[in-house]
Each structure stands twice: as C-alpha cells, then as structure tokens.
PAMAR-154140 format. One line per 10 residues: number of its first residue (from 1); for each residue x, y, z of N, C-alpha, C. Coordinates in Angstrom, 3 decimals, decimal comma. Each point is the difference from the previous one (the first is absolute). Layout:
NUM) X:Y:Z:X:Y:Z:X:Y:Z | ...
//
This chain:
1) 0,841:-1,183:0,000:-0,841:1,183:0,000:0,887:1,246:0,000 | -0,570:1,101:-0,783:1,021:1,054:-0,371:0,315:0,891:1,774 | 0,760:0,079:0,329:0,143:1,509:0,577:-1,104:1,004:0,212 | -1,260:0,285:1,057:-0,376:1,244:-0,121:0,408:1,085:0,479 | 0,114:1,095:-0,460:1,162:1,259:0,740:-1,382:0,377:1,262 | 0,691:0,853:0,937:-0,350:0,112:2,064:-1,308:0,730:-0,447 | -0,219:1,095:-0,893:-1,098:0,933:-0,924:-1,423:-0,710:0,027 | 0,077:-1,224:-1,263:-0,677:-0,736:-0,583:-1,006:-0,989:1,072 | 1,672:-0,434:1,102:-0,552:-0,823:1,055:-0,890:0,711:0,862 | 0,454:1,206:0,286:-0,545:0,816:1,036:-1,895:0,099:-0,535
11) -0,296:0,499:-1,004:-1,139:-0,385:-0,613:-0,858:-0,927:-0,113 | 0,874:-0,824:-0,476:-0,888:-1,506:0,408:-0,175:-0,359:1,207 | 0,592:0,554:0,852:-0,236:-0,489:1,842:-0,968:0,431:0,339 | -0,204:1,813:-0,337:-1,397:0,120:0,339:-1,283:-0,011:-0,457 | 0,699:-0,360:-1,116:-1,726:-0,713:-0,996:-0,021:-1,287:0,794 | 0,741:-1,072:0,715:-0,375:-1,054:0,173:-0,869:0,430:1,445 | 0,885:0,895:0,696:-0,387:0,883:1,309:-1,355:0,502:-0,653 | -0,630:0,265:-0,337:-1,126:0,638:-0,284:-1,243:-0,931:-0,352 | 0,717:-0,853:-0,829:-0,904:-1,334:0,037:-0,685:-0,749:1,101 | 1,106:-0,263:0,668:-0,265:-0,830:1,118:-0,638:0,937:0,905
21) 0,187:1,572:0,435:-0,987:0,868:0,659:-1,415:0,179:-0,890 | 0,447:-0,527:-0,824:-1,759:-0,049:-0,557:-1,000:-1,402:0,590 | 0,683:-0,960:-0,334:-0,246:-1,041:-0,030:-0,535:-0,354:1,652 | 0,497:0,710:0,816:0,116:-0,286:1,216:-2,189:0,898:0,562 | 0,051:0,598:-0,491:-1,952:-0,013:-0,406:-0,252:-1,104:0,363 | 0,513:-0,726:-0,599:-0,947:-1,763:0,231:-0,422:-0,094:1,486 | 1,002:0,077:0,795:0,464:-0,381:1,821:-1,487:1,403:0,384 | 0,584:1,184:-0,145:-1,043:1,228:0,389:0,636:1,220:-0,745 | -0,756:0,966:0,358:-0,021:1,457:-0,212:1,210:-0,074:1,384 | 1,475:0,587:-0,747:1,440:0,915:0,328:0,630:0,500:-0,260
31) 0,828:0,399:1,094:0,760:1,257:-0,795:0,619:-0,172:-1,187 | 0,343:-0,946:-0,302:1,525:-0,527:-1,145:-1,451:0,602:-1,303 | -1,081:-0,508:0,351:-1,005:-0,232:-1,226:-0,135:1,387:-0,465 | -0,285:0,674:1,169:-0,489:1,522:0,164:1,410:0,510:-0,951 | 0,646:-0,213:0,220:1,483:0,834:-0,722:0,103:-0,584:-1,237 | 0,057:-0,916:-0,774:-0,341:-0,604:-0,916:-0,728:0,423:-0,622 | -1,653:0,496:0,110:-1,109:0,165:-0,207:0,412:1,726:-0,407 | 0,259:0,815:0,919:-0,165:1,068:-0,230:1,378:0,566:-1,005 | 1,264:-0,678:0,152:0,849:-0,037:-0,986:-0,152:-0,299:-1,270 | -0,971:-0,934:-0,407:-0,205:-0,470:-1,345:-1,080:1,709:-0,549
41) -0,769:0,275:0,896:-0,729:1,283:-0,329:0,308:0,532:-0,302 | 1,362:0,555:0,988:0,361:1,363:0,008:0,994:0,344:-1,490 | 0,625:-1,395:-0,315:0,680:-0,151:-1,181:-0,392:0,121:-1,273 | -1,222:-0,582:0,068:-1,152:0,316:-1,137:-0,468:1,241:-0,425 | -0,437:0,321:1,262:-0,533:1,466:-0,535:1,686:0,816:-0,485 | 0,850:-0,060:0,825:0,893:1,065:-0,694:0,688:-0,509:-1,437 | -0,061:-1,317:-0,602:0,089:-0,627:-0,763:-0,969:0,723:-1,367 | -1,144:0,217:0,380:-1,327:0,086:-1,088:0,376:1,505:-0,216 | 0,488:0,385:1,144:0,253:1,762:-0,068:0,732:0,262:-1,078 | 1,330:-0,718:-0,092:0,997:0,642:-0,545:-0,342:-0,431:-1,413
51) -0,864:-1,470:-0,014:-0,288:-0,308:-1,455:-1,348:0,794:-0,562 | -0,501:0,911:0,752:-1,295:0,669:-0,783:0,930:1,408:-0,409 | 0,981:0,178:0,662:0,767:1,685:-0,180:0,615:-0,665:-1,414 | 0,819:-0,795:-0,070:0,966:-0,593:-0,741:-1,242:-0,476:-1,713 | -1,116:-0,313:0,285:-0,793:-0,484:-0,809:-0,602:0,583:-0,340 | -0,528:0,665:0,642:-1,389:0,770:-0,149:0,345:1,472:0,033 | 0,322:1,041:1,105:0,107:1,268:-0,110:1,544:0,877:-1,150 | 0,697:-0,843:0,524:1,185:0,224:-1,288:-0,307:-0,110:-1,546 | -0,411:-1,184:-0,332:-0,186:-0,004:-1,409:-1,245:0,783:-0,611 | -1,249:-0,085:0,960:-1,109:0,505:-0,573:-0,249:1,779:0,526
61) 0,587:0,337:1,135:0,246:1,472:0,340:0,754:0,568:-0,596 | 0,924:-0,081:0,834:1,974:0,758:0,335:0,353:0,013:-1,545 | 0,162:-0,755:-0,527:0,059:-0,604:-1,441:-0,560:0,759:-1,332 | -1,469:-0,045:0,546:-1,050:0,845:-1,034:0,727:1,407:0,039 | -0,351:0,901:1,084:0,568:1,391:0,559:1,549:0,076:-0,127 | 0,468:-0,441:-0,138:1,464:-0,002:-0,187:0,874:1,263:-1,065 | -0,862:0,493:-1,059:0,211:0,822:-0,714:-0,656:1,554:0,942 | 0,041:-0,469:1,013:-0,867:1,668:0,555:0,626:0,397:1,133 | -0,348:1,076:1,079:0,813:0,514:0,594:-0,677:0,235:1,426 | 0,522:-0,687:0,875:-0,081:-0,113:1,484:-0,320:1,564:0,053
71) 0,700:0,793:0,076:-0,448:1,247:0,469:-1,460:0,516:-0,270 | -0,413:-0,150:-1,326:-0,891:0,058:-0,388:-1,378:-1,184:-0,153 | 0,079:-0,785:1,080:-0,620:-0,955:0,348:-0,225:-1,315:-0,923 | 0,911:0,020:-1,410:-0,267:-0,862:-0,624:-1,185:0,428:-1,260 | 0,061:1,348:0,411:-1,818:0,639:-1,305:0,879:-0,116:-0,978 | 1,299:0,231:-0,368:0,309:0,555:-1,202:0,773:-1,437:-0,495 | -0,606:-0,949:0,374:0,244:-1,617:-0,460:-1,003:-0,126:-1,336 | 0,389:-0,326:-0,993:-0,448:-0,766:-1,317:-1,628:-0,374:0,495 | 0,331:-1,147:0,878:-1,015:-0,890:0,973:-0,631:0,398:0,651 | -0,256:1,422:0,281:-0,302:0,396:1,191:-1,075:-0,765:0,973
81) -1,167:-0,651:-0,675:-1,143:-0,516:0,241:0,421:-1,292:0,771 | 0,755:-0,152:-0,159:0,783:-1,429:1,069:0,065:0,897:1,340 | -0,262:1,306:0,375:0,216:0,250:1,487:-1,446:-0,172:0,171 | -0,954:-0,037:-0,639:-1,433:-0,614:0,699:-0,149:-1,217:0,757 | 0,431:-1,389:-0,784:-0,166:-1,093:0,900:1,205:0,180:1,557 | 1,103:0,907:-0,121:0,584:0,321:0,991:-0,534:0,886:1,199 | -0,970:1,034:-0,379:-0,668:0,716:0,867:-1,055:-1,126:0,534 | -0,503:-0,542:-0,907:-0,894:-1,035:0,503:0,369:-0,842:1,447 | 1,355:-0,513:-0,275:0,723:-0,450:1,010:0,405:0,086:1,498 | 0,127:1,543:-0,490:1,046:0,850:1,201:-2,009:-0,044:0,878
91) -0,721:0,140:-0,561:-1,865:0,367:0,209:-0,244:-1,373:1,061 | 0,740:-1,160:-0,240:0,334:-1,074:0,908:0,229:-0,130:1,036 | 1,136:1,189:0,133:0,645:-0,080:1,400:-0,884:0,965:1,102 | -1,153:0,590:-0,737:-0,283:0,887:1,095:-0,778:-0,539:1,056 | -0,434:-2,002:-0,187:-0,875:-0,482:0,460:0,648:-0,112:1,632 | 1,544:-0,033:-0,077:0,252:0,203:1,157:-0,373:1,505:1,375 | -0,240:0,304:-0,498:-0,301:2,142:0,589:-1,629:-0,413:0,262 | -0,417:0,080:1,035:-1,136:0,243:0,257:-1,243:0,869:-0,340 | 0,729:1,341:-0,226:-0,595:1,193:-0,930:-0,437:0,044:-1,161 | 1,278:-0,963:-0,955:-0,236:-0,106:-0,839:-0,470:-1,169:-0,573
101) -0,471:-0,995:0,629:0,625:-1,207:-0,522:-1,753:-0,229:-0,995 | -0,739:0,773:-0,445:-0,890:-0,213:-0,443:0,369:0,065:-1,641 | 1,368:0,671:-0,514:0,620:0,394:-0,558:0,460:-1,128:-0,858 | 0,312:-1,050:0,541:0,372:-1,336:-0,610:-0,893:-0,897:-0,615 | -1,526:0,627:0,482:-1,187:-0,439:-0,719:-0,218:-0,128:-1,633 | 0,566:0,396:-0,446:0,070:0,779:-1,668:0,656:-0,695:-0,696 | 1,172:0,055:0,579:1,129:-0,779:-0,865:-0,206:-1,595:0,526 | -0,315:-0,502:1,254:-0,169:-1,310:-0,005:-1,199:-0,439:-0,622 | -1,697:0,662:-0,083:-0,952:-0,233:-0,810:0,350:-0,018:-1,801 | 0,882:1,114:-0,264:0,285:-0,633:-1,290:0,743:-0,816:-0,456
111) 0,992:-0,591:1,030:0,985:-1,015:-0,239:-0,946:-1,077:0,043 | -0,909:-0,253:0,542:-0,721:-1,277:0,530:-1,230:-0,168:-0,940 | -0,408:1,248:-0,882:-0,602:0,351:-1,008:0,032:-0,941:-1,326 | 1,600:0,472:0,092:0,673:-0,214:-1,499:0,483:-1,560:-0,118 | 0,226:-0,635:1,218:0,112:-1,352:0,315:-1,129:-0,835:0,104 | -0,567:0,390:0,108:-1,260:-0,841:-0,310:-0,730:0,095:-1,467 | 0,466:0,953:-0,135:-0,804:-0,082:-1,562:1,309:-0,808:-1,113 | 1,057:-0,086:0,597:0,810:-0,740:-0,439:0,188:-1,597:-0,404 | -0,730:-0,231:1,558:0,264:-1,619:0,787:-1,324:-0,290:-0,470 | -0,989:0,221:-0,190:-1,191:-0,589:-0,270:-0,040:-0,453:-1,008
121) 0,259:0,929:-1,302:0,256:-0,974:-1,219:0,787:-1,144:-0,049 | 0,998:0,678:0,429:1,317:-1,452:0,205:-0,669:-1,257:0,692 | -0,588:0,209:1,371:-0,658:-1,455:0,281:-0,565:-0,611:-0,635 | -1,163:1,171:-0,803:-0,777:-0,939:-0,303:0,208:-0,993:-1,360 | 1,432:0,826:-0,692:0,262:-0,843:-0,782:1,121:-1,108:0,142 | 0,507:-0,022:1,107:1,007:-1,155:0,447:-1,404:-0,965:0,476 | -0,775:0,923:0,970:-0,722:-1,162:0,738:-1,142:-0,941:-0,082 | -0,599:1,139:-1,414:-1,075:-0,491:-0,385:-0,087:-0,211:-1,033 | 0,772:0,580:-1,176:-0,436:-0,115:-1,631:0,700:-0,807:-0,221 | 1,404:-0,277:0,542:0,938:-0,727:-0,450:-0,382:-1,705:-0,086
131) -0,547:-0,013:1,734:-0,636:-1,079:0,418:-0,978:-0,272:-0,447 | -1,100:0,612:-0,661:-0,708:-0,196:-0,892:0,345:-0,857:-1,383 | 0,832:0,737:-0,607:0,764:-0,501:-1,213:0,378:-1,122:-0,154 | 0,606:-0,500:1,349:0,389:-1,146:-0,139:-1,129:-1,022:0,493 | -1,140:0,246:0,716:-0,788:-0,988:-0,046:-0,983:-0,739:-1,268 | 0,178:1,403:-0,562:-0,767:-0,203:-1,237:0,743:-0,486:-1,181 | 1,186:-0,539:-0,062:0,523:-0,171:-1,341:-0,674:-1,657:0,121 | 0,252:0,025:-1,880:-0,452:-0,998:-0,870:0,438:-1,277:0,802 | -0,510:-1,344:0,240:0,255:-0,802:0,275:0,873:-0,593:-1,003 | 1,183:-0,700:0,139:1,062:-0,516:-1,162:-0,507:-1,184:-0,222
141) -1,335:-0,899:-0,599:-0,153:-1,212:0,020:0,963:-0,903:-0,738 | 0,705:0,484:-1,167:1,145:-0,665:-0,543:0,709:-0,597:0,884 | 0,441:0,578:1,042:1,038:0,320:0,970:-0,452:-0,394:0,963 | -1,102:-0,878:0,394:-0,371:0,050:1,341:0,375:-0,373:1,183 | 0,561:-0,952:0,149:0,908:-0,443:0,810:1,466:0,717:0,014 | 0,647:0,221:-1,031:1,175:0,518:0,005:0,945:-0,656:0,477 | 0,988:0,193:0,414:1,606:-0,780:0,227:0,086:-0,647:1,359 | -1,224:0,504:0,362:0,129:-0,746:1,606:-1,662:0,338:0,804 | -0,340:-0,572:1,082:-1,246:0,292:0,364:-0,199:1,529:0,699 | 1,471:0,462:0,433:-0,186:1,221:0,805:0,417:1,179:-1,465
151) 0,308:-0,234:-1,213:0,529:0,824:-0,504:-1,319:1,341:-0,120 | 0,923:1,248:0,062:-1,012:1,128:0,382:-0,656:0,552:-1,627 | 0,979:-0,732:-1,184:-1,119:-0,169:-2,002:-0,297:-0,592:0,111 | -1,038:-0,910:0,871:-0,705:-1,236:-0,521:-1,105:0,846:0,145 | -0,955:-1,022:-0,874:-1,334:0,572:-0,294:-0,732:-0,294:1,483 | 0,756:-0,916:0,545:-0,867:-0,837:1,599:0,237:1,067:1,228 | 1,379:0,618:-0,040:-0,098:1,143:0,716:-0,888:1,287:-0,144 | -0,098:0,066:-1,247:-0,749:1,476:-0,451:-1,736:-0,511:0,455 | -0,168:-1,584:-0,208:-0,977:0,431:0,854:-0,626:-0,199:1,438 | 1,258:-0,609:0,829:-0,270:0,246:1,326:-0,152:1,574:0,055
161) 1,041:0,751:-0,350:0,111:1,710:0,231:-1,613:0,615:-0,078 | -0,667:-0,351:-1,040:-0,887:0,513:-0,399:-1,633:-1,044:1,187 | 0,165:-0,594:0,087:-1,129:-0,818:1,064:0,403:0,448:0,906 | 1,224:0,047:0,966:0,148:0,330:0,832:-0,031:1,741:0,141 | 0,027:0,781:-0,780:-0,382:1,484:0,357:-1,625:0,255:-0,231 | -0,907:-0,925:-1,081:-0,731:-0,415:0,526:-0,844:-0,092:1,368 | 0,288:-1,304:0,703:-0,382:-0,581:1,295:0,205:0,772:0,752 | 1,246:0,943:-0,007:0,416:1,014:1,008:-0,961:1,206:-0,069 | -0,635:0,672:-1,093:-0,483:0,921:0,075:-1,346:-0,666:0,102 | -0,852:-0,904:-0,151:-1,439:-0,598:0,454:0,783:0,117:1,815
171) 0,892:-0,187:0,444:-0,414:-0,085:1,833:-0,140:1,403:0,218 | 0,363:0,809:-0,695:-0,130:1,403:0,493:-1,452:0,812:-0,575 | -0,599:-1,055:-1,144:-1,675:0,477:0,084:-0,884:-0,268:0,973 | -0,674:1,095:0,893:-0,732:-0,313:1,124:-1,286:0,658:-0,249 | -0,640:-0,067:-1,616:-1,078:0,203:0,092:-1,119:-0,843:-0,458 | 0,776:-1,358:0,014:-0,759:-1,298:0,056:0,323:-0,932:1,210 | -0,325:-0,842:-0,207:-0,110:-1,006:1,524:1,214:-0,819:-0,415 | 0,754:-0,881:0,635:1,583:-0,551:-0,537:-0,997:-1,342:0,077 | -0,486:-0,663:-0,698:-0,963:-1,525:0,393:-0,029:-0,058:-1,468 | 0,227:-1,804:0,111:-0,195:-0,838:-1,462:1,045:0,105:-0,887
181) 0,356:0,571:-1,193:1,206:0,224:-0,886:0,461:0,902:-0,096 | -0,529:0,976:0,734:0,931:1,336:0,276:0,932:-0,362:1,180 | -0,803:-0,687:1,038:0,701:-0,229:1,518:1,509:-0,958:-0,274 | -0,232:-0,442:-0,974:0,848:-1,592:-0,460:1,498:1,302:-0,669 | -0,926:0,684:-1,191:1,095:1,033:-0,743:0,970:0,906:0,955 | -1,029:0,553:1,431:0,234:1,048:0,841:1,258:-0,662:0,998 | 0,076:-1,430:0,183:0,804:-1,270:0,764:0,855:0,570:-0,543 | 0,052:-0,727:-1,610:1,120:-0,030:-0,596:1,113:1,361:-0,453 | -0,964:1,387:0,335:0,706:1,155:0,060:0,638:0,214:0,993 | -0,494:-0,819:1,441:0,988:0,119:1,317:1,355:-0,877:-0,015
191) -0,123:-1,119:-0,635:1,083:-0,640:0,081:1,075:1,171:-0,791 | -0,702:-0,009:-1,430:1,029:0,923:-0,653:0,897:1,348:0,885 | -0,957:0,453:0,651:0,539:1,373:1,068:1,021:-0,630:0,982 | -0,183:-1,203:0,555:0,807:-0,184:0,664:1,378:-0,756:-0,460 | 0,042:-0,607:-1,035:1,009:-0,168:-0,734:0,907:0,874:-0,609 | -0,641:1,831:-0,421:0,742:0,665:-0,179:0,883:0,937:1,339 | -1,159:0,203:1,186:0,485:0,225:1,409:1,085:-0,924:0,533 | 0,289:-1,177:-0,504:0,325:-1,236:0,602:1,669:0,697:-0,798 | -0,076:0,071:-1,599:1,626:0,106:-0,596:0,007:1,664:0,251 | -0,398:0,690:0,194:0,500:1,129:0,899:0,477:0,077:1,262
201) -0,669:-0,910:0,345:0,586:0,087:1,470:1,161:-0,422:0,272 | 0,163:-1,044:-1,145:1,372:-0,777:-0,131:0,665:0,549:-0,850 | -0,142:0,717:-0,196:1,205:0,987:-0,858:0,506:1,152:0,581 | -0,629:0,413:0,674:0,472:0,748:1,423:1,047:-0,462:0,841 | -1,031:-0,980:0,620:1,364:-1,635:1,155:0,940:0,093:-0,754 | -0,212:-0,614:-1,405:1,386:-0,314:-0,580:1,310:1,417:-0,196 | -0,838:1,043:-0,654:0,842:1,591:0,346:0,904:0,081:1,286 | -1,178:0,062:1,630:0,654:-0,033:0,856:0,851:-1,392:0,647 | 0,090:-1,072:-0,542:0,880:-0,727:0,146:1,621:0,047:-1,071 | -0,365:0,737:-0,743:1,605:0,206:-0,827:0,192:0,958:0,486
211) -0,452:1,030:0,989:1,045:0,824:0,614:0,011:-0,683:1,093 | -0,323:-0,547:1,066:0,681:-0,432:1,166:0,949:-0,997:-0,693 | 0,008:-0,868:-0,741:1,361:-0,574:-0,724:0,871:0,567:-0,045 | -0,554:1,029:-1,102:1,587:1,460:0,084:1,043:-0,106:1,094 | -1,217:0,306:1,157:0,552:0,676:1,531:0,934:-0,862:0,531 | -0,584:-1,591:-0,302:0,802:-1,212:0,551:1,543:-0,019:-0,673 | -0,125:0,153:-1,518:1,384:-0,467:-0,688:0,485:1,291:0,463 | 0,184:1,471:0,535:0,299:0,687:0,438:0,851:-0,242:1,383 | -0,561:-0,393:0,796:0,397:-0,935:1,185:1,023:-1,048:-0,190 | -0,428:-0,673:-1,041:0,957:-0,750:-0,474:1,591:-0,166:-0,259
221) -0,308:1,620:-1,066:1,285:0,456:-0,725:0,616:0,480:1,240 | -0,331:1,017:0,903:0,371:0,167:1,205:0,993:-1,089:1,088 | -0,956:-1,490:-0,257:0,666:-0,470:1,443:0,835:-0,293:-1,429 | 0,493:-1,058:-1,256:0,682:-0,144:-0,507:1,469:1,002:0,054 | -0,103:1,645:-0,119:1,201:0,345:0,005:-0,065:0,249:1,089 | -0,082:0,385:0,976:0,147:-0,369:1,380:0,829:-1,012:0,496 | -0,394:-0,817:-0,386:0,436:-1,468:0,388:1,581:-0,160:-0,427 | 0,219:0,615:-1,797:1,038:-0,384:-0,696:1,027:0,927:-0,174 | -0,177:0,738:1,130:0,790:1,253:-0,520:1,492:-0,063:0,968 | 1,205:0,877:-0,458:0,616:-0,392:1,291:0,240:1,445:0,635
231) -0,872:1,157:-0,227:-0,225:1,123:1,063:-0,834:-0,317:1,307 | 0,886:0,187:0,740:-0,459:0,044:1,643:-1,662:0,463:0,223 | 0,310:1,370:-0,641:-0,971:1,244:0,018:-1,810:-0,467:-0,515 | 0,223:-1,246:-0,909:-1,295:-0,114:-0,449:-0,530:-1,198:1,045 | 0,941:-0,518:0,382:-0,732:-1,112:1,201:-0,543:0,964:1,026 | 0,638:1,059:0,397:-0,413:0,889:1,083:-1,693:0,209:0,241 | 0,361:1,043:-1,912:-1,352:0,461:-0,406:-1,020:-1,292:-0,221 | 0,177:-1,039:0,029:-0,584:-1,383:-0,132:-0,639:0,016:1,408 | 1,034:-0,451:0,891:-0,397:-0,216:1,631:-1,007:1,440:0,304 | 0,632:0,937:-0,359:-1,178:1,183:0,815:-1,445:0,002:-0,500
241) -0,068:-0,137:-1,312:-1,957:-0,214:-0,321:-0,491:-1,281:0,235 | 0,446:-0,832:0,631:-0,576:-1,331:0,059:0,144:0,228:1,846 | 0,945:0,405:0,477:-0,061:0,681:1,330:-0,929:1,041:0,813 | -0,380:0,703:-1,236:-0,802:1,131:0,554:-1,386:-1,157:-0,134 | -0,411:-0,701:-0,634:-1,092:-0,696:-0,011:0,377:-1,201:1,287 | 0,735:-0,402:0,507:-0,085:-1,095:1,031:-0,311:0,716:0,813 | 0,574:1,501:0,594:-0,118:0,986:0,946:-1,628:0,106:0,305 | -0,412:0,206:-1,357:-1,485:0,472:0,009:-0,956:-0,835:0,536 | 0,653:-1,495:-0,404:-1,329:-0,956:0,342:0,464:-0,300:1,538 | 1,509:-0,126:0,512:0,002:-0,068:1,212:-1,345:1,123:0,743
251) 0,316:0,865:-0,163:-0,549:1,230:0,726:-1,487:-0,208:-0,228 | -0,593:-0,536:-1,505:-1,556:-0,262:0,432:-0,067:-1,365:0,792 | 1,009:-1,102:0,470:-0,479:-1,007:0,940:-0,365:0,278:1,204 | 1,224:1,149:0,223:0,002:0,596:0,996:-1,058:0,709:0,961 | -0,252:0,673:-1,480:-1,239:0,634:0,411:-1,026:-0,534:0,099 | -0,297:-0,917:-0,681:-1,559:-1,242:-0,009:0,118:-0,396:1,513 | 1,155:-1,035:0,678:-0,150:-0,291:0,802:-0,306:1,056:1,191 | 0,420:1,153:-0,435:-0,369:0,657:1,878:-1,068:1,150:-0,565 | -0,394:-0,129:-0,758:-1,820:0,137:-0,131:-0,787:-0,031:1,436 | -0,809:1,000:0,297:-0,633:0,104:0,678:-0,964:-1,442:0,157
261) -0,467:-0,502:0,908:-1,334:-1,207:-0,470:-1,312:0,668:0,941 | -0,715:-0,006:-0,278:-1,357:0,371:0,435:-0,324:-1,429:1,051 | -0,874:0,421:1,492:-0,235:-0,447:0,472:-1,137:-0,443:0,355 | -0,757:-0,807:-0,117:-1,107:-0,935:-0,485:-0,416:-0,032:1,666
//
C-alpha cells in the first residue's frame, strides 16, 4: 500500500472521526452526535454560500455590470436592468428589520410567482403527459413476448403498464360502489400501488445503504493505513478517536448505573 503523506491522513481520521460520531445516534442523542450534526451544517451552508457567489452572483451580476461604474451605481452599465433582480434581492434582506420587514413581501411574492408558473408546466409534463404517453403506446404484438419475460419492448409489458394504470385509477373512482368487476379491477389497482410504493421504497433503502457502505470502506481505508504505516503519529491519531469513544461509553455506564431509582 502506497505511503499516505500526515495531510491526507489527518483527513481521513476525521472523516472516520465523524462517522463513527454519527453513527453513535444508534446508542442515543450525544455530544459526539451533536458536534457531528451541527458541523456537517455549518459546513454546508458556508459551502452553498461560496458556490451561489461563485455561481450565481458573479457570472449573472458582477459579470453583467462589469462594463459600468461603482461610483455611479452601475446605471451607466450596458445592462443596466440586471440591477433590478439585484434590488429585488437586497428587498430580501429587509425581512430581517422589523420595520421593515413587510418590504420583503414583493420580491419574495414574485419570486414564488414566477416559480410556480414555471414548475407547473414542468410537472405536469414530466408527471403527467409523459406518463401518459407511455401508457398509451401501441401494443408491439409482433414482439410480444420479446427477449425475455421482464423485457421493458415486449408487447406483454406494454400491457401490464397500461391495465395496471388502469386498475389504479378505477381505486381512486369513488363515485360508484367498489362491488362485482369494478371491486375485482379496484383489488387489482391496489396491488399495483403497492408494488410501485414497494420499488420506491427500495430504491431509497438501497440509496441509503450505498452510502453507509461508503462510510464503512472509509473506516476501512483508515484502519488499513493506520495499521501499515511506519509513522508513530498516525497510530496516535488512531488510538485518540477510538479513545475518545471508549471514554464516552465508559462515562454513559457510569452514568446508567448511578441513576437515580425511584422508590416504589
């Protein structure tokens, strides 16, 4: 295994350190978690900061105005009209000021305006036309079976897709009674719902199980150079985060046992 330089190691110690203060949730709500918890925050947000200045206000502001003149507030910029969505902005901050903070009404109603008249089309054509489209295509009877029983061109899939959006939308008609061949159709729309609830749900699990993997081979790589290295210094940093955690659980035995007990 190569050499990692004291830098590299130092990093990986407290990502493994951070892990394991995460992980430690499981046992209860503590401090290690609490620091963990609010570190991953606090990193984030100043993280998103520097990438909305770096992304967002540089290229689409600073950028635009760039031909104009600070003294003169930027009016005598090409662009000038780019200091509107900026006044808009600064109209943001007044939500903090009590006096003013009615002030932020304007610019957040039209931001929230313009986003919705945005997102609505967009859903409805990811969520509904699209899905539409595909329930309705031609059945491939040439093809019906196709290359295998699960293949997603067979004509046999296209028409589970289509019965089953079907069955699903008869359980959600409630202005007939669900009895006889509707009740049978209305069944068979629940199974369908829960079969698609069922691979969502498991596609989630499966998401959050390849990052706790991550976390593990992380740990891993850790005790590995740890283990193989011949600096003093990383066994140290080894012994102290696996130390500060024996410390911890000593101290909650500690504490469990001389727990007050209530007297009966």
């Amino acid at each position: 295994m190569e050499a990692m330089s004291f830098g590299t190691f130092i990093w990986t110690a407290l990502g493994a350190f951070l892990t394991l203060a995460t992980f430690s949730f499981l046992y209860k709500d503590n401090p290690l978690y609490k620091l963990a918890e609010h570190l991953v925050v606090g990193v984030s947000a100043g993280y998103f900061v520097i990438i909305l200045w770096h992304n967002g206000l540089v290229p689409n502001l600073f950028s635009r105005l760039a031909d104009g003149n600070f003294y003169f507030l930027w009016l005598n910029s090409s662009k000038w009209w780019y200091l509107v969505p900026a006044l808009l902005g600064i109209m943001m901050w007044t939500r903090f000021i009590r006096k003013w903070a009615w002030v932020s009404r304007w610019p957040m109603a039209l931001y929230i305006g313009i986003a919705t008249g945005l997102a609505i089309p967009l859903e409805m054509k990811n969520r509904v036309l699209t899905q539409l489209h595909s329930a309705m295509r031609p059945v491939d009877w040439g093809n019906f079976l196709g290359n295998g029983f699960l293949d997603t061109a067979a004509g046999f899939s296209q028409v589970i897709i289509f019965v089953g959006t079907i069955s699903a939308l008869f359980y959600f008609f409630f202005s007939k009674e669900h009895s006889g061949v509707f009740k049978g159709v209305a069944r068979f729309g629940i199974w369908i719902l829960m079969i698609g609830f069922g691979a969502s749900f498991g596609y989630t699990v499966m998401a959050r199980i390849s990052l706790f993997i991550q976390r593990i081979q992380v740990l891993e790589d850790f005790t590995n150079v740890a283990w193989t290295t011949d600096r003093g210094i990383f066994l140290v940093v080894w012994f102290i985060t696996f130390g500060i955690f024996v410390l911890l659980s000593i101290y909650e035995i500690v504490k469990y046992l001389n727990r007050p007990r209530s007297v009966q």
